[in-house]
C-alpha positions as CSV (number, residue, x, y, z in Angstrom):
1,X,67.9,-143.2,10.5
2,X,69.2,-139.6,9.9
3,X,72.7,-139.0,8.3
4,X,74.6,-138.2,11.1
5,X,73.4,-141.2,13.0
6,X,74.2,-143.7,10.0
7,X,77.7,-142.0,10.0
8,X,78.7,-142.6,13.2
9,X,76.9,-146.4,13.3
10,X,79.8,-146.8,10.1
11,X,82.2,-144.9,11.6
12,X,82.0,-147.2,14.5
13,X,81.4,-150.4,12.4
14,X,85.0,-149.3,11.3
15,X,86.7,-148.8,14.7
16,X,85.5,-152.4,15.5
17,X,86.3,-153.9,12.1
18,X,89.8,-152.6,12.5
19,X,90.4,-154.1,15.7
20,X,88.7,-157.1,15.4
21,X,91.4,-157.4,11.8
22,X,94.1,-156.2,14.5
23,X,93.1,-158.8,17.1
24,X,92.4,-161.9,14.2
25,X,94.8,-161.7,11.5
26,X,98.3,-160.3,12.7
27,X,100.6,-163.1,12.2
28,X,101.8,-164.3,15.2
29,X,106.2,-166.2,15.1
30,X,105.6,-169.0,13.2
31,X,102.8,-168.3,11.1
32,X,104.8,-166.7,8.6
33,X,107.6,-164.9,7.7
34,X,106.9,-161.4,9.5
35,X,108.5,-158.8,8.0
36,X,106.9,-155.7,9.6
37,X,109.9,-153.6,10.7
38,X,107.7,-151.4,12.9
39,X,105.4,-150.2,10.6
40,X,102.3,-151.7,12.8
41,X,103.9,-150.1,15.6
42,X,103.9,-147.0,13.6
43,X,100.6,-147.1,11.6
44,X,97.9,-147.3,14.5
45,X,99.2,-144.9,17.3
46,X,99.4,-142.4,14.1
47,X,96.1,-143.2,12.4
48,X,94.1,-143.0,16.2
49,X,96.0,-140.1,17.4
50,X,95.2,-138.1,14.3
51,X,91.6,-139.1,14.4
52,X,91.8,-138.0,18.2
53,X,93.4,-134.8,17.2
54,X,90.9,-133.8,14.0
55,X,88.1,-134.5,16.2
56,X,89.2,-132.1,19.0
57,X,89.8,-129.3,16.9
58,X,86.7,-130.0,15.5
59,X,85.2,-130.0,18.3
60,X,86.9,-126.5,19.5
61,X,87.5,-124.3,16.4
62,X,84.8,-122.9,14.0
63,X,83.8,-124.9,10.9
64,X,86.2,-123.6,8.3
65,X,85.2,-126.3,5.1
66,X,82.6,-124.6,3.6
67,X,80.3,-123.4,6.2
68,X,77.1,-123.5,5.8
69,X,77.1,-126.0,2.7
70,X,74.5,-128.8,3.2
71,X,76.0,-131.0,0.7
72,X,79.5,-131.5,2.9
73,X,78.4,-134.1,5.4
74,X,76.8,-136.0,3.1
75,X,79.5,-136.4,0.8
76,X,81.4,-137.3,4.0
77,X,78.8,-140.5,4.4
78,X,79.7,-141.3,0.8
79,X,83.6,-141.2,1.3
80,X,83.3,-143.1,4.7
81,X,80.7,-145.6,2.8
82,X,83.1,-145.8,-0.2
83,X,86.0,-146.1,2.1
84,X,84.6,-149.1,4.3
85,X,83.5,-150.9,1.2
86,X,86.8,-150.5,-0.9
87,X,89.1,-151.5,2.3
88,X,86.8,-154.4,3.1
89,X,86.3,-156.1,-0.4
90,X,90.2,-155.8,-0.7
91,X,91.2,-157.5,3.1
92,X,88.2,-160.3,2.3
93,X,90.1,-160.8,-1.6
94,X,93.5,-161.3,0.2
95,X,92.0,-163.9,2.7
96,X,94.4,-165.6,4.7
97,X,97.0,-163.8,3.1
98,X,95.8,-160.5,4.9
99,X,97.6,-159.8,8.1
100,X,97.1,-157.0,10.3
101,X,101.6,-157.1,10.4
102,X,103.6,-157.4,7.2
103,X,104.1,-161.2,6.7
104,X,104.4,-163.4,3.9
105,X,103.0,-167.0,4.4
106,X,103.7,-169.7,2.7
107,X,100.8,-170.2,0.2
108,X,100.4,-166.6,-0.3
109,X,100.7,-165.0,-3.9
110,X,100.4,-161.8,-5.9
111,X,97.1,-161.6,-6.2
112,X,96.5,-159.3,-9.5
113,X,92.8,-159.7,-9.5
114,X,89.5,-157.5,-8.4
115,X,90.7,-154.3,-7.2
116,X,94.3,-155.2,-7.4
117,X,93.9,-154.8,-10.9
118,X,93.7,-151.2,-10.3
119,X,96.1,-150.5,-7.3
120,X,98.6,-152.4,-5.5
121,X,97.2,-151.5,-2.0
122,X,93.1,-151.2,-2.4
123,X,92.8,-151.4,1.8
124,X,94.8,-148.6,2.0
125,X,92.8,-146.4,-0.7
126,X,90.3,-147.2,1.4
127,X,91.4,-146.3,4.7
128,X,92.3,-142.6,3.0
129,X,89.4,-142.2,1.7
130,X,87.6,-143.0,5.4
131,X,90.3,-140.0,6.6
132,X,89.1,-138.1,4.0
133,X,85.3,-138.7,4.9
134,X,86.0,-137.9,9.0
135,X,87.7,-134.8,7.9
136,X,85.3,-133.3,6.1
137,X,82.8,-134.5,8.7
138,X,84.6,-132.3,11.7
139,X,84.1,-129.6,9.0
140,X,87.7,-127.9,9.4
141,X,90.7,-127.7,7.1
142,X,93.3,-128.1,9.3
143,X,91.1,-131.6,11.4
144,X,91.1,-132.6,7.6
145,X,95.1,-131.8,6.9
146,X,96.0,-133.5,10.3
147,X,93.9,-136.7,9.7
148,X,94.7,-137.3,6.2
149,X,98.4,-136.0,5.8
150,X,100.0,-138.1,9.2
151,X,98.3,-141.5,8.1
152,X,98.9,-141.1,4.8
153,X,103.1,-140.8,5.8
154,X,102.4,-143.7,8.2
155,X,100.6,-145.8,5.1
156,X,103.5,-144.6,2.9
157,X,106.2,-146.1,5.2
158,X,104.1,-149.4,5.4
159,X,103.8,-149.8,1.6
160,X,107.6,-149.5,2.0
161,X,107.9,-152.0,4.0
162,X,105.0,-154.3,2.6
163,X,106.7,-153.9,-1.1
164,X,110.0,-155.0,-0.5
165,X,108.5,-157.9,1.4
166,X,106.6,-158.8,-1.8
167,X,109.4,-158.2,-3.7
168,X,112.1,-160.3,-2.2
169,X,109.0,-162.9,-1.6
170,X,108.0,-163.2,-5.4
171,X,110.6,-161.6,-7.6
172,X,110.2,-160.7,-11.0
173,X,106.2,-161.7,-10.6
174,X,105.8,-158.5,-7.9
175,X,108.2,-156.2,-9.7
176,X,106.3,-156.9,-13.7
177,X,103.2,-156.5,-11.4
178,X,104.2,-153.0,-9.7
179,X,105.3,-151.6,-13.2
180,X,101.5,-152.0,-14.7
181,X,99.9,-151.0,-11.6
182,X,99.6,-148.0,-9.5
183,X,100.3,-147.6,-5.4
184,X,97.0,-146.3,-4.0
185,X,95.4,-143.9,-6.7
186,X,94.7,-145.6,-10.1
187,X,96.0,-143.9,-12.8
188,X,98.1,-141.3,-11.0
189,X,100.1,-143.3,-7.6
C-alpha cells in the first residue's frame, strides 16, 4: 500500500467514523440533559465546508508548503495517524458519556484519567491535528489556514459550551479540574 493510498483509506476511515459517532451517540430528549446551544449545528457545516474549501484550492492553486519537499506528505500520514488515534482513544474513554451534542447524562462524571490527564478535550486535539494533517496534504498555505483556523473557532465555541455544561453539572470537581489541566494543547491551552 503506498502513502497516498493509506491516507486517503484513514482519511475516509475518519469521514465514516465521524458520522457513524454523529448517527450513534447524539443524545436524543430524554436521554440527557442536552445542553448544546447550537454548537453541533455550528461545528459540522464548518469543519466539512472547510475541508471542501482546502481541498478545492488545493486542487486549483500551485503547491505553496514547501514544494518539492518529500518529507511533507508523509508527515501529513503521521498527523492524520496521530489525529485518528488521539480522537478515538479519548471518545472510546468517555463511553457512554460521549455524545455527538453537548449533554450531560445522568451517571456521567469528570473523567480525569488517560489523556484527560493532559487536556480537557483530547477528541478535539485530535480532530486539529487531522486538519492539520489534510492541510499539509493539499500542500497550500492558505487550504491549511482555511481548514485549521474555521474549525478550530467552531471547536472553540463548543468547548464554551461543553465547559459551562460541566461546570454547572459538577461544580467545584470540574472547575479544581480545569485549573490543573489545559484546553487542547498540554502545557500551553
Amino acid at each position: 500500500m503506498t502513502i497516498l493510498a493509506l491516507w486517503k483509506f484513514l482519511y475516509w476511515c475518519w469521514i465514516a467514523t465521524e458520522v457513524a459517532v454523529l448517527l450513534i451517540t447524539r443524545t436524543r430528549r430524554g436521554g440527557g440533559d442536552i445542553r448544546d446551544r447550537g454548537s453541533l449545528l455550528i461545528l459540522w457545516p464548518t469543519i466539512f465546508g472547510s475541508i471542501t474549501a482546502a481541498f478545492w484550492i488545493g486542487q486549483s492553486h500551485r503547491p505553496t508548503i514547501f514544494p518539492g519537499a518529500s518529507w511533507v506528505f508523509p508527515a501529513s500520514l503521521g498527523f492524520l495517524a496521530a489525529g485518528l488515534v488521539i480522537r478515538w482513544i479519548a471518545i472510546l474513554t468517555l463511553g457512554r458519556s460521549f455524545s455527538a451534542n453537548v449533554a450531560i447524562h445522568a451517571a456521567q462524571t469528570v473523567h480525569k484519567t488517560g489523556l484527560f490527564r493532559f487536556v480537557r478535550h483530547p477528541s478535539y486535539s485530535g480532530m486539529l491535528l487531522i486538519f492539520v494533517a489534510i492541510g499539509l496534504a493539499v500542500r497550500n498555505w492558505f487550504s491549511l489556514a482555511i481548514v485549521l483556523l474555521l474549525p478550530a473557532a467552531a471547536l472553540l465555541y463548543r468547548i464554551h459550551v461543553e465547559e459551562a455544561a460541566l461546570t454547572q453539572a459538577f461544580g467545584d470537581d470540574y472547575r479544581e479540574y480545569s485549573k490543573t489541566t489545559k484546553r487542547l494543547i498540554p502545557g500551553i491551552y
